[in-house]
N, C-alpha and C positions, 0 to 999 in steps of 0.2 A: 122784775127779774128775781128769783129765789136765791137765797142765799148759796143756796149748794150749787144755784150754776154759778154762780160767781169765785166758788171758791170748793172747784171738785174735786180740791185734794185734803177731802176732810179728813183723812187720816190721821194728818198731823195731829200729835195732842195739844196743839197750842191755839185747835183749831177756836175756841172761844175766843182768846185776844187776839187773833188775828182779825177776826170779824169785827172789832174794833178801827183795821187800820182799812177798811175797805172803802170807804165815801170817798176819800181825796184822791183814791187809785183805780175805781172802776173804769174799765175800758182803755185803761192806758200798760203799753209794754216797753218796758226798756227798753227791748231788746230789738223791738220795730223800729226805734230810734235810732239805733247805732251806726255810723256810717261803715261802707265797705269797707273790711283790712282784711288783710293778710290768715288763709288759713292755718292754724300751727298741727291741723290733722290732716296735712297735706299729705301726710305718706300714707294714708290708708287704701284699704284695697276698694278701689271706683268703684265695685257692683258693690259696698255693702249697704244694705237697707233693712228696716226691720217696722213692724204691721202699725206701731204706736201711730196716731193720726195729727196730721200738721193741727197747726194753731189750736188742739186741744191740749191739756195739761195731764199726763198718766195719772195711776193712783198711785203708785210712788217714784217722785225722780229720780229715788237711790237707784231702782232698780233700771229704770229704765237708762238712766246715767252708764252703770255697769254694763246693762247689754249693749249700747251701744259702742262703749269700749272694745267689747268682745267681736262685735260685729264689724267695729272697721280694723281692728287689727285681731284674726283670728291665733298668727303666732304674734304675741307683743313683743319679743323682740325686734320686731320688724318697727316698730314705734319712733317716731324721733329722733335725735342724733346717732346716736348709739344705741346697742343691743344690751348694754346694763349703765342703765343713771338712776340716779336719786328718787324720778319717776317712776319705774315702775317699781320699787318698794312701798312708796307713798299710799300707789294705789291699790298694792296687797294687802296692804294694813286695812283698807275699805273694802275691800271685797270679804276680809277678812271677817268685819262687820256682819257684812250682811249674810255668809257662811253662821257664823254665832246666832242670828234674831231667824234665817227661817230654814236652815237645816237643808237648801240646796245645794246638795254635790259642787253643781259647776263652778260653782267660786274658787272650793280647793283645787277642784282637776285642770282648771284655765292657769291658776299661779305655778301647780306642780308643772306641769308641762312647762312652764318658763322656766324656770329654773332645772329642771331636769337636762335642759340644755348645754349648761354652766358646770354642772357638777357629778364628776366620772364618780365611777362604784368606788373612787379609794375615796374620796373627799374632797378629789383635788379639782381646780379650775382648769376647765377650760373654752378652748376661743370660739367666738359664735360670729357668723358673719354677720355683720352689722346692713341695714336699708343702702347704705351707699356703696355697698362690695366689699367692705373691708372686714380683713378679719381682728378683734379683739379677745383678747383674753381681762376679766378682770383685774385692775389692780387697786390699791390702797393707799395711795401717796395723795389723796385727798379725803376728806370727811365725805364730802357727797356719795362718792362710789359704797360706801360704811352702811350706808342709810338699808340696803337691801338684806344686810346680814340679820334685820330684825323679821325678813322673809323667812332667812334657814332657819331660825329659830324657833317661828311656828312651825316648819313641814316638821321641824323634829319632835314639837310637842304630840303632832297628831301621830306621829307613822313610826317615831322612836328610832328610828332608820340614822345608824352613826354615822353615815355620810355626809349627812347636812350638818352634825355636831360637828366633826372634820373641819369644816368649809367655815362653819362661822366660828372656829376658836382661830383659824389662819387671819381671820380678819382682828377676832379679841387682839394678836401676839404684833399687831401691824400698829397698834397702840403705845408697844411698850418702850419703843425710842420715837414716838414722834414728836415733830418742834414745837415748843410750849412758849410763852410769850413770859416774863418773869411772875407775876400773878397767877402760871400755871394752865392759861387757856391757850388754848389749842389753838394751832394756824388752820388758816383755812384746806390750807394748803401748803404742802413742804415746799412748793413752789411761788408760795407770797408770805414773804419772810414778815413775821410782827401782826399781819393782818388777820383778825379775828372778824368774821362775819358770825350775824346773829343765827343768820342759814343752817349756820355750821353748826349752830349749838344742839338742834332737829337731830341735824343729820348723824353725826356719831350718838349723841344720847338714848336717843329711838332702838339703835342696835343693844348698846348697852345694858339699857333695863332689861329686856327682852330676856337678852343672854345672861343675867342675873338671876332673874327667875327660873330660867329652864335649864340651862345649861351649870352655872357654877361661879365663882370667883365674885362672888355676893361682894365682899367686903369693899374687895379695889372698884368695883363697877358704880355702888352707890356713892361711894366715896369721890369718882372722876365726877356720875353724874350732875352732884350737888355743884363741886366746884366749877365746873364749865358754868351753870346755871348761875352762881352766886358772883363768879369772877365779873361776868359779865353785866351783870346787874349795878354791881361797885361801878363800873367805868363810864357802863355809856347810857343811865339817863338823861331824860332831858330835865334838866331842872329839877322838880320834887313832885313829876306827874304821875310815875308809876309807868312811865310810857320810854320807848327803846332807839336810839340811834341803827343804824343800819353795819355800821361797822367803827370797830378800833383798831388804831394804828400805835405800835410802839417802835419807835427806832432803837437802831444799834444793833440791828441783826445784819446788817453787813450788805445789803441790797440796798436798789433805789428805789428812790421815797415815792409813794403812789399820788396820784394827782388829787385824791380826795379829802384825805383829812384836814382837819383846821392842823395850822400849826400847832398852835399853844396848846389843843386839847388834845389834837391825833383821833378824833372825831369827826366820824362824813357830817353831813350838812344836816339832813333830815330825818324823821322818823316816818321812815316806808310801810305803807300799809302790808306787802306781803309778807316783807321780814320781821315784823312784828310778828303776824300771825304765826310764823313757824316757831316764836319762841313761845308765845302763848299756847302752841300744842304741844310742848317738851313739857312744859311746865307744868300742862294740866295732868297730861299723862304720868311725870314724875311722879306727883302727888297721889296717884292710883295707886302706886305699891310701894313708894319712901318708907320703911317703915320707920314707924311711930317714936320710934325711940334712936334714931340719926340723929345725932349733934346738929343738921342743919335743919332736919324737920322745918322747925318753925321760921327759921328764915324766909325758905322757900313758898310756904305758905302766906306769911306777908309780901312777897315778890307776885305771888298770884292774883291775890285778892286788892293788892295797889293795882295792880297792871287790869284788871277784871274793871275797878271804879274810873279809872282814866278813860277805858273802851266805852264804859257806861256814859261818862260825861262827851267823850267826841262822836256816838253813834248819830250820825246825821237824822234827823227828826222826819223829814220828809220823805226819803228814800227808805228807811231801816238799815242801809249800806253806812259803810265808813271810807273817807276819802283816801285817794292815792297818798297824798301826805296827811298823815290821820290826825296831826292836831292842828293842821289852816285850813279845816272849810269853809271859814269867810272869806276864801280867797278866790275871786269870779272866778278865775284859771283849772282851781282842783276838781278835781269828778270823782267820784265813788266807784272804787276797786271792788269787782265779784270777790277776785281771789283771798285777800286779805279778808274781808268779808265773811266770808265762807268760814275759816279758818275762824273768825274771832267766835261766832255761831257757835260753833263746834264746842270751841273751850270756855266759851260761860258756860253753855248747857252741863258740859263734862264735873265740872263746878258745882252744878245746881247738885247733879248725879251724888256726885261725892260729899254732901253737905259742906263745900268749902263757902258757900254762896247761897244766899238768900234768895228762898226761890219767889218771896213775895217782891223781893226786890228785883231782880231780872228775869222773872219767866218772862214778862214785853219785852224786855231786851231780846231775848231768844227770839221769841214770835215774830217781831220786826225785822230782824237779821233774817229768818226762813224765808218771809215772805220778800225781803228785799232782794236776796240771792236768784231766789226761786222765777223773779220780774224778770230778771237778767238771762232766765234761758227760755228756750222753742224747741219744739220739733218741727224738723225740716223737712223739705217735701220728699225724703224717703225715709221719712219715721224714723229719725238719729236724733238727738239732745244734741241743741249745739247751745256754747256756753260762751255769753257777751262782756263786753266793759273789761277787760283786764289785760295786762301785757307778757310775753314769753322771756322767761330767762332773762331776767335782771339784774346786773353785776349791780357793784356799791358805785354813785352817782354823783358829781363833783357837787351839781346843788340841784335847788329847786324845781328849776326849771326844766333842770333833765331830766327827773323824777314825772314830771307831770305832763312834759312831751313826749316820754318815751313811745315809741309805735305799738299800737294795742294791734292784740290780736285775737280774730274769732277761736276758740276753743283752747288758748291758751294751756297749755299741759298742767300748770301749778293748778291754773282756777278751774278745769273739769274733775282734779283729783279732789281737792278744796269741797268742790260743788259734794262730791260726793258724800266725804266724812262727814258735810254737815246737813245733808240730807237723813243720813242713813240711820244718825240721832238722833233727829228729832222725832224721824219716822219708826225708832226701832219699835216699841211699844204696839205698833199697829201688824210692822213687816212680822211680829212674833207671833202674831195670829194665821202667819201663810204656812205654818210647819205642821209638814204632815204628820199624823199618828206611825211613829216606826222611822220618824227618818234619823241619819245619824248622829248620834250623840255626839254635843263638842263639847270641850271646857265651859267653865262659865265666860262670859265676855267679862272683859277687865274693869 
């Protein structure tokens, strides 16, 4: 067998040390492995299909990832719980990608139409019927819902249009009382008093930066961003790994005590492979545009490059994956998370991008991680990427065991956005060779 059928997603630039990890994995799929569960793109529309061919691998999964987004939910509001979550900002940000590396319209015209839904000619929100009938309007009493405002931010960098400024400075002002834990990190929610999730730190920071660059209020914006990133880092290592608990609990906000935390520390049990990863892609990201001269600069950059050597030392050797609980996989029980996965991909490469990181020293780490994510998906038999190994919507976990039983689920929302970002990376270099002569000009990518 030739190497290029073995591996016809030469695109990849890593395509060299990949052909390294090929002997111990020919003819083997993850994803043929995986037992039947639960679909998490169960609300997609039944006839969608598209021409990609089963059990072949496209020439890039960014894209075909993307289109099949597109194809099973044509309006994404229709998507998942709700008509606006965390998701589908998540997956603007990747579209947004691949908009940057090959200058196809349909990326912005798929996200504007989302959004255009949300936000009337004055700036103001409003209600979009959600998959289950109901009607929502946005609101802000949590981080997650925050995560989307780093969408308005782009429509306004491309279109200038002060409607979407309008809309994500209503989200900036949703900031300006909300509950902070004494250290100054942000609850997850106004609704769970004390508790700081790692989730959380993604999901408001992501708006934040955005809206510092484009929109304004530089100062306070780098300033929250650092602290949320530094606050957290103080509380919930584990030990001196570089590596991240899942949540922190401080009492005396006047609620009851959550089932998880350790008493003494106010510390969940584990360090979760997915909530790692969302800190690992604030971080990487911060460091794209922190500038040089922040009082915490360098903090945050030893925050990366600990957290970068720790990924390096638990990246499982045989898979290229990193397990559900990312530092016990000598433990028969743990299996290796796409989503987290994905996610950690993304932000060494981003690292590499940025000279934070030695690319002598992690390009295989990259390489490993593409190809171990990459095992983990298929096209199905109507030409859709379906995305294996990973679980939906994960609150914070009393222990171990819950962590590693939780119910996986085929196409998992976190791990098909995940799959994407760190597709679209490693792919970019290749996907910049699809752009046409004359197509439209965007910013630089970040």
């Amino acid at each position: 067998m030739k190497e290029s059928e073995i591996y016809p997603m030469c695109a990849c630039p890593y395509f060299a040390a990949l052909l390294l990890l090929a002997a111990p994995v020919i003819g083997v799929c993850a994803a043929d492995n995986t037992r039947t569960v639960p679909d998490a793109a169960a609300t997609a529309v039944p006839t969608a299909h598209l021409d990609y061919k089963p059990g072949e691998e496209p020439r890039f999964w960014s894209v075909a990832l993307a289109d099949t987004i597109m194809a099973r939910w044509p309006d994404y509001s229709r998507a998942y719980w709700n008509s606006w979550t965390y998701v589908h900002g998540y997956s603007f940000f990747g579209f947004d990608m691949l908009y940057h590396a090959t200058g196809d319209k349909k990326y912005f015209d798929y996200t504007k139409r989302f959004i255009d839904q949300f936000v009337d000619e004055q700036g103001d929100f409003r209600a979009v019927v959600n998959i289950k009938g109901q009607t929502n309007r946005p609101t802000f009493n949590n981080l997650d819902n925050m995560m989307i405002g780093n969408t308005l931010v782009m429509l306004y960098e491309y279109t200038k249009d002060d409607r979407y400024k309008k809309a994500a400075t209503k989200i900036r002002r949703a900031l300006d009382d909300y509950p902070r834990n004494n250290d100054g990190g942000f609850w997850h929610a106004r609704g769970l008093p004390g508790q700081m999730w790692i989730d959380g730190i993604f999901m408001g920071q992501m708006f934040l930066m955005r809206y510092s660059k484009s929109v304004g209020d530089s100062e306070y914006c780098w300033d929250e961003v650092t602290r949320q990133i530094t606050a957290y880092a103080k509380r919930a290592q584990r030990d001196d790994s570089g590596l991240y608990f899942h949540g922190v609990y401080e009492p005396g906000h006047g609620e009851k005590v959550p089932k998880w935390p350790d008493p003494k520390t106010g510390l969940s049990p584990e360090v979760w492979s997915e909530g790692l990863g969302w800190y690992a892609l604030v971080v990487a990201e911060a460091l794209a545009d922190l500038p040089k001269n922040h009082p915490k600069r360098t903090e945050v950059e030893d925050i990366f490059r600990r957290l970068a050597a720790g990924l390096k030392r638990t990246q499982d050797a045989k898979s290229g994956r990193w397990f559900q609980v990312v530092d016990k996989g000598d433990q028969p029980d743990n299996w290796t998370d796409n989503s987290g996965s994905a996610m950690f991909t993304y932000a060494i490469e981003r690292g590499i991008e940025l000279g934070l990181l030695d690319k002598a020293e992690y390009a295989l780490v990259v390489a490993k991680g593409y190809h171990g994510i990459t095992e983990n998906a298929k096209i199905n038999d109507r030409g859709l990427v379906d995305i294996y190994s990973a679980c939906d919507g994960v609150g914070v976990q009393t222990s171990y065991a819950k962590y590693i039983n939780y119910k996986q689920s085929l196409n998992a929302k976190e791990a098909v956005v995940g799959f994407l970002w760190a597709t679209a990376i490693v792919e970019r270099s290749d996907l910049q060779k699809l752009k046409r002569p004359g197509s439209r000009s965007t910013p630089d990518a970040k």
